[in-house]
C-alpha positions in Angstrom: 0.0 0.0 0.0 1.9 3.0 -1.3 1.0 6.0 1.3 1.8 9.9 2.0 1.9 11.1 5.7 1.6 15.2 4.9 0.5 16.0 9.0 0.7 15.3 12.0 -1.9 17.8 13.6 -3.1 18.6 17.0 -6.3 18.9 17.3 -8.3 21.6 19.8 -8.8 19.7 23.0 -8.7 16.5 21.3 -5.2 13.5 21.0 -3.6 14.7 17.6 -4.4 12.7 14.8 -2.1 11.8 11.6 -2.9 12.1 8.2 -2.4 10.3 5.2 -3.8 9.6 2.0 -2.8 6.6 0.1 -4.2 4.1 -2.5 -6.0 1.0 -0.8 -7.0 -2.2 -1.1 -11.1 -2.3 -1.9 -12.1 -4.1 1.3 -16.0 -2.8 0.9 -18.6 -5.5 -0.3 -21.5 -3.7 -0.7 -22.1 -3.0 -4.3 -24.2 -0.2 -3.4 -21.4 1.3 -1.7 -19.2 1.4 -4.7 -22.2 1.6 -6.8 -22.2 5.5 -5.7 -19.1 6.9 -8.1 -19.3 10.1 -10.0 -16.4 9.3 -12.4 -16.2 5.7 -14.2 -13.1 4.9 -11.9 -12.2 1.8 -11.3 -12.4 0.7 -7.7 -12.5 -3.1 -8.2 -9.6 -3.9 -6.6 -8.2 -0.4 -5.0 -9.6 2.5 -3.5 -7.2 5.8 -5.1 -6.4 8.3 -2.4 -8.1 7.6 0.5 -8.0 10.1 3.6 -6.2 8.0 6.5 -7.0 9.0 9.8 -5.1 7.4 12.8 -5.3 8.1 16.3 -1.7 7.8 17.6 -1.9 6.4 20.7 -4.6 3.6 19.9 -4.0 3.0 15.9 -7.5 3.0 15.5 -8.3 5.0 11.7 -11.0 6.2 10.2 -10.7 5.7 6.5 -12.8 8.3 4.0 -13.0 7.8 -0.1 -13.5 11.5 -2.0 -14.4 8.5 -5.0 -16.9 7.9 -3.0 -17.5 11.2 -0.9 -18.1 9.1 2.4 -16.8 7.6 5.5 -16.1 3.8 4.4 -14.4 2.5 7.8 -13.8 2.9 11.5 -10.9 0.1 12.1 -9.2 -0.8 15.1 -6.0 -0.4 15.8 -3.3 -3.3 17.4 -4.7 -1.6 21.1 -8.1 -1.7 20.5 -10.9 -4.0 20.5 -14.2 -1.6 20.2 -16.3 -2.0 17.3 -15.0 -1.5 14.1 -17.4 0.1 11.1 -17.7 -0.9 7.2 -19.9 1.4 4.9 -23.3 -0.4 3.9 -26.1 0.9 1.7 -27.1 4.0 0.1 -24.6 8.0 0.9 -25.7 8.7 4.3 -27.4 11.3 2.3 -29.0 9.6 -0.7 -32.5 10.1 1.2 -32.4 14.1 1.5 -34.2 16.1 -1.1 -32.2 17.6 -3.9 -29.2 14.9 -3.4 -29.8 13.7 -7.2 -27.1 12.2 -9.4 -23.8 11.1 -7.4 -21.2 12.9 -4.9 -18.8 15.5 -6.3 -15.4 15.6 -4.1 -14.6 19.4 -3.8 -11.6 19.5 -1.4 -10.3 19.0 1.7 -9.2 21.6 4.4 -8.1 22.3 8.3 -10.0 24.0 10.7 -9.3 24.2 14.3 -6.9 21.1 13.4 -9.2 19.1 12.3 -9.7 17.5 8.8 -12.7 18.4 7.3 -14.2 17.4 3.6 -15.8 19.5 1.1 -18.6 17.5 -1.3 -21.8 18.3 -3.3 -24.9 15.9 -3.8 -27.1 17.4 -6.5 -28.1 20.8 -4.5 -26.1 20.1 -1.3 -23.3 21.2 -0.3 -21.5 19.7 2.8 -19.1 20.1 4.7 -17.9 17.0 7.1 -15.4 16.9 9.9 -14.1 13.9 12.3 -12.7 14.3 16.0 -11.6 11.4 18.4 -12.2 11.1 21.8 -8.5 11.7 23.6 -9.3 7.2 24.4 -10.6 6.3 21.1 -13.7 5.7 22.6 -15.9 8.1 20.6 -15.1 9.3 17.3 -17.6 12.6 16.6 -18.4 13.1 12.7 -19.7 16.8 12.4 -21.7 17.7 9.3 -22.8 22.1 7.8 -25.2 21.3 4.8 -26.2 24.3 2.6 -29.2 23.4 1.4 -32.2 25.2 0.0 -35.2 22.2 0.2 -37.6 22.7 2.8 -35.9 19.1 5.2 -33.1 17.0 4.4 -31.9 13.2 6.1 -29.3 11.1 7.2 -28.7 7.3 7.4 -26.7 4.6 8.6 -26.7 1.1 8.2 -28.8 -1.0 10.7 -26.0 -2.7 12.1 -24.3 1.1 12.3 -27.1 2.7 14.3 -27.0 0.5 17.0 -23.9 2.4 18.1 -24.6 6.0 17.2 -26.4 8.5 19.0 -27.1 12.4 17.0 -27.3 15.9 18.2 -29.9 17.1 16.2 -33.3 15.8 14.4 -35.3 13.2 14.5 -34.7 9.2 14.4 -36.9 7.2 12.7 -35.3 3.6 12.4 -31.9 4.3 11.2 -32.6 7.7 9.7 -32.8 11.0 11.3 -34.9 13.9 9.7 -34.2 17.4 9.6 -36.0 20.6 8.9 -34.4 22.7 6.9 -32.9 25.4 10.0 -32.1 22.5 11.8 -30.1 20.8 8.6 -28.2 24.3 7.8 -27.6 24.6 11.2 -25.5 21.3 11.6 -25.2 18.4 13.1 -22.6 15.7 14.9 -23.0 12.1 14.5 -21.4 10.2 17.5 -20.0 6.6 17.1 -19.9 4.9 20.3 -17.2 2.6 19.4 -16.5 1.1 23.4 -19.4 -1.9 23.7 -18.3 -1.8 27.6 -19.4 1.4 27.8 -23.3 3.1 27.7 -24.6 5.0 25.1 
């Protein structure tokens, strides 16, 4: 796996986190995952410049694809035993109005030391940021949409909402539902990786 480390970064309260990107091996197995690609690459066998995100002192990464404009895993690290996450189904934002066609990567930024991702879905525009908890514990995945319908959504996988908890909307099974303020406004996602630990 051919890699580039560009930061180490410290983020605002938080353990630091280092960043890579780096062409991977396609470990996803849901076609409906990969099924979700703007360009016609091919991401049979690798996924090209994925955003690497390890917390130092646990190894525990979050892996994110700009092919695929999503978070596609939460793995564990050699010091770690929490739950570990694998994309499934439909963009967490496939059931929003005005997310038609596929996922445009825009960019990728800092801010307050964090890495944060810059995408478009049809008439969104989002902006998505991950934390960890200083124990690995929690992992926080904060979401801005600009968005101009009158609600918007957000799902996870069945299997994935068991362990996540939101700080805004409205669960209904493994979606949440937004009015439109509430959607602009924000929202953080919460992964409750620890299965010793409550909710």
């Amino acid at each position: 796996m051919a890699s580039i480390c560009f930061a180490i970064l410290p983020a605002m309260g938080q353990e630091e986190m280092i960043v890579r990107r780096a062409t991977i091996s396609n470990f996803l197995t849901d076609p409906i995952v990969t099924g979700n690609i703007r360009v016609a690459d091919d991401v049979s066998s690798t996924l090209p410049s994925t955003f690497i995100l390890t917390h130092p002192l646990t190894g525990q990464s979050i892996y994110w694809s700009p092919v695929i404009c999503r978070l596609i895993a939460i793995k564990n690290g050699e010091r770690t035993s929490f739950h570990e996450v694998v994309a499934e189904g439909p963009h967490p934002f496939a059931f929003s109005l005005g997310a038609i066609g596929k996922p445009k990567f825009f960019g990728f930024r800092m801010v307050d030391g964090l890495p944060e991702f810059l995408y478009t879905y049809g008439q969104l525009s989002i902006e998505e940021k991950f934390q960890f908890s200083k124990d690995g514990r929690k992992i926080e995945q904060s979401f801005k949409v600009a968005s101009t319908a009158i609600d918007g959504a957000f799902s996870v996988s069945e299997e994935v909402r068991k362990i996540v908890t939101a700080d805004n909307g409205r669960w209904g099974g493994n979606v949440i539902r937004f009015r439109r303020d509430e959607f602009n406004a924000g929202f953080t996602v919460t992964y409750h990786l620890d299965p010793s630990q409550p909710r």
